[in-house]
C-alpha positions as CSV (number, residue, x, y, z in Angstrom):
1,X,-14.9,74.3,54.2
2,X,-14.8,77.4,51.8
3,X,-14.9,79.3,48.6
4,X,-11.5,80.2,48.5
5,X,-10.1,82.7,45.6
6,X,-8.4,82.6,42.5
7,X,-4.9,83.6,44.1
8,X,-5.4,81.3,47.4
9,X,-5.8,78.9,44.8
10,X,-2.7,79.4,42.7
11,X,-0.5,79.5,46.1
12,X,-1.6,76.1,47.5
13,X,-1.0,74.1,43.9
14,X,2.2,75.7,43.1
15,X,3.5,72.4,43.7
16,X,1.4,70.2,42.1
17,X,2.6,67.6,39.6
18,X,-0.7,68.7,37.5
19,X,-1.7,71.9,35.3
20,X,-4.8,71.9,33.7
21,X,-4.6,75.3,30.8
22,X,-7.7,75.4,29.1
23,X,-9.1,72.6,29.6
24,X,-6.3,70.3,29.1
25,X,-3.7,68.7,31.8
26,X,-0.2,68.6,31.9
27,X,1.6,66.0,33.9
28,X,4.9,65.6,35.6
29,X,4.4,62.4,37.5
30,X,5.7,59.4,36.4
31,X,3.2,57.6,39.2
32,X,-0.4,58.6,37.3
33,X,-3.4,55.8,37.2
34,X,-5.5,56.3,34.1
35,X,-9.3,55.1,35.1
36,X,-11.9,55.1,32.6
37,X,-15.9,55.0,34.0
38,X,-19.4,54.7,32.4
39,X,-22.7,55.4,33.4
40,X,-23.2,51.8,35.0
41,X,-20.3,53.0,37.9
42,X,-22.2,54.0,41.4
43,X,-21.5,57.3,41.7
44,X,-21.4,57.7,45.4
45,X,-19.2,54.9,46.0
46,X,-16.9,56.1,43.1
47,X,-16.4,59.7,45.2
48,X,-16.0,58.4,48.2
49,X,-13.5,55.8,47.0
50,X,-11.7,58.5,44.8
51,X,-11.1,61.1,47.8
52,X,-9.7,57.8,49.7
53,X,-7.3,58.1,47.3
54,X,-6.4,61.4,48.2
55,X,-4.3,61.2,51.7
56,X,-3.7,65.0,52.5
57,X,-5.7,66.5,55.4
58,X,-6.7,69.6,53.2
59,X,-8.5,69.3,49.9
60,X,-9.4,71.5,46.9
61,X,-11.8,71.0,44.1
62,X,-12.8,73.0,41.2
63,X,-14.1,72.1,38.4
64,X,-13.0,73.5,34.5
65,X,-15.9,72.1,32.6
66,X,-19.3,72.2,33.0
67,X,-22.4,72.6,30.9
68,X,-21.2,70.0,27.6
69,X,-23.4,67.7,28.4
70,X,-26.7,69.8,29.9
71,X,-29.1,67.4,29.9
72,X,-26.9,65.0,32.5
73,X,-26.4,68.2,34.6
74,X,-28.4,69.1,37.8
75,X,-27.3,72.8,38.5
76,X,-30.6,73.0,40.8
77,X,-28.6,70.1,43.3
78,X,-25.7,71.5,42.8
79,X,-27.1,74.9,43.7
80,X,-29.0,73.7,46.7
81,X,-25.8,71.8,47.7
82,X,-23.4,74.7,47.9
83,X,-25.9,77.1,49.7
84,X,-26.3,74.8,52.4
85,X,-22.6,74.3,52.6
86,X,-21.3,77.5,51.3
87,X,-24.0,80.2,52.3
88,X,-23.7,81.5,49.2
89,X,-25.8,81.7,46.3
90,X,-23.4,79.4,43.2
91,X,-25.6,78.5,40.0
92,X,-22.4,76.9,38.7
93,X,-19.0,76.2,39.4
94,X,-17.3,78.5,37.0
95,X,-14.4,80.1,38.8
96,X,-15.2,78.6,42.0
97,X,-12.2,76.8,44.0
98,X,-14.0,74.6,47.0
99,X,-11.6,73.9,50.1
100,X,-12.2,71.1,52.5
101,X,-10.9,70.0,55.2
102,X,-10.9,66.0,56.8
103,X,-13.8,66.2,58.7
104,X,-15.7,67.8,55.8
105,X,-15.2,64.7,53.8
106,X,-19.2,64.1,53.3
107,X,-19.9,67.3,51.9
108,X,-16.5,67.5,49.7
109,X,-18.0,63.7,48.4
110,X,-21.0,64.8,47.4
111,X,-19.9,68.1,45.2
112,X,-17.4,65.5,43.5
113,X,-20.2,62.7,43.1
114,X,-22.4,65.4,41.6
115,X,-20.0,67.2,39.4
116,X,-19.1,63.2,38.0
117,X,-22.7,62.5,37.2
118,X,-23.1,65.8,35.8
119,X,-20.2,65.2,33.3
120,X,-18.4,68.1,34.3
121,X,-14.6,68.2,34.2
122,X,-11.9,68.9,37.6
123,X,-9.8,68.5,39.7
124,X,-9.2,67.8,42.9
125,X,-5.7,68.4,44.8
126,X,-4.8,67.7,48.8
127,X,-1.6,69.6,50.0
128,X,0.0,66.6,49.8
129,X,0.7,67.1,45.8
130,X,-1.8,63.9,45.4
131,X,-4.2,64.7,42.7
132,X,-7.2,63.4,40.7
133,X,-8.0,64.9,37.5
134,X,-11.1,63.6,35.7
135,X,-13.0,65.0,32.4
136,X,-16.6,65.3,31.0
137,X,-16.2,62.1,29.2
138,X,-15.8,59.5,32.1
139,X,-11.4,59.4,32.1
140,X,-10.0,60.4,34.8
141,X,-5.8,60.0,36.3
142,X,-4.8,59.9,39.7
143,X,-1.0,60.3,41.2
144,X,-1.2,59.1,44.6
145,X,0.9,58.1,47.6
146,X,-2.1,55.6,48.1
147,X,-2.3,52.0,46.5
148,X,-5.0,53.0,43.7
149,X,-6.0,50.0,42.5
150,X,-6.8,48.0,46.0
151,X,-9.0,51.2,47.1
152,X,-10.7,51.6,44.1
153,X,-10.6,47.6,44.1
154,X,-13.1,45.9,41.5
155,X,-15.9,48.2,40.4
156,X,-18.7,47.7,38.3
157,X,-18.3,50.4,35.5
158,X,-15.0,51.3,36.4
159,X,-11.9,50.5,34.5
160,X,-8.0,50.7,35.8
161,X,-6.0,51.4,32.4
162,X,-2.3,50.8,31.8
163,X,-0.6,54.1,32.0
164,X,1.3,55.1,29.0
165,X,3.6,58.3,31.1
166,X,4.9,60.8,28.7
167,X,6.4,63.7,30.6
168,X,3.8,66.3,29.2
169,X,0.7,64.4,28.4
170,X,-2.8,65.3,27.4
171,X,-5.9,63.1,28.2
């Protein structure tokens, strides 16, 4: 795992079904799941269940917002998380892009399950142009090779919406 760059970044979503400019996605997918959460969801179960979803080997996640709702963010965790696994000093994930591999899969889990509960917005891409996208407000959209809906299964504070495709939407 890694901090990778801007450009390194760029380069391995070139393909990607997904752009997110300022702040706001734009889809070519006609395969996307729309999932709405709340507070009640379990957070750790909801990461782990959402990178299932994702089926590529290599992973990248960065997150685009952060810091609209402060007083549900824990920048100290985060902090202490990404020294540990990073060796480097990261108050906040502004312009960061995190690259994981499979067998980082715990530590790739918990920067997603912390950057859910802090109501920050991201997203997270495998090489395999499978993609989740979620926002500070609890949606989220996922095009995946994976059956969705039987991983994410029945989840307490979790809902599966019916996806309304339009070739460039906006969450």
């Amino acid at each position: 795992m890694r901090v990778i760059s801007n450009e390194l970044f760029i380069e391995a979503a070139k393909n990607a079904t997904i752009r997110v400019v300022d702040g706001r996605a734009y889809i070519s997918s006609s395969s996307v799941v729309h999932l709405r959460w709340n507070d009640k969801v379990d957070y750790v179960v909801l990461a782990r269940l959402l990178f299932k979803t994702i089926t590529a080997k290599e992973q990248i996640l960065f997150f685009h917002e952060w810091g609209i709702w402060s007083s549900s963010e824990n920048t100290y965790l985060f902090n202490l998380v990404a020294k540990t696994l990073f060796n480097e000093d990261i108050t906040h994930p502004a312009e960061k892009y995190f690259q994981f591999s499979a067998e980082d899969g715990d530590a790739a889990q918990t920067l997603l399950q912390i950057g859910l509960q802090s109501g920050w917005g991201g997203l997270l891409f495998g090489e395999d142009n499978n993609w989740l996208y979620f926002d500070h407000g609890g949606f989220g959209m996922i095009a995946s090779t994976a059956k969705v809906a039987e991983i994410l299964g029945p989840m307490d504070g979790l809902t599966i919406l019916p996806s309304d495709f339009r070739q460039t939407s906006q969450p």
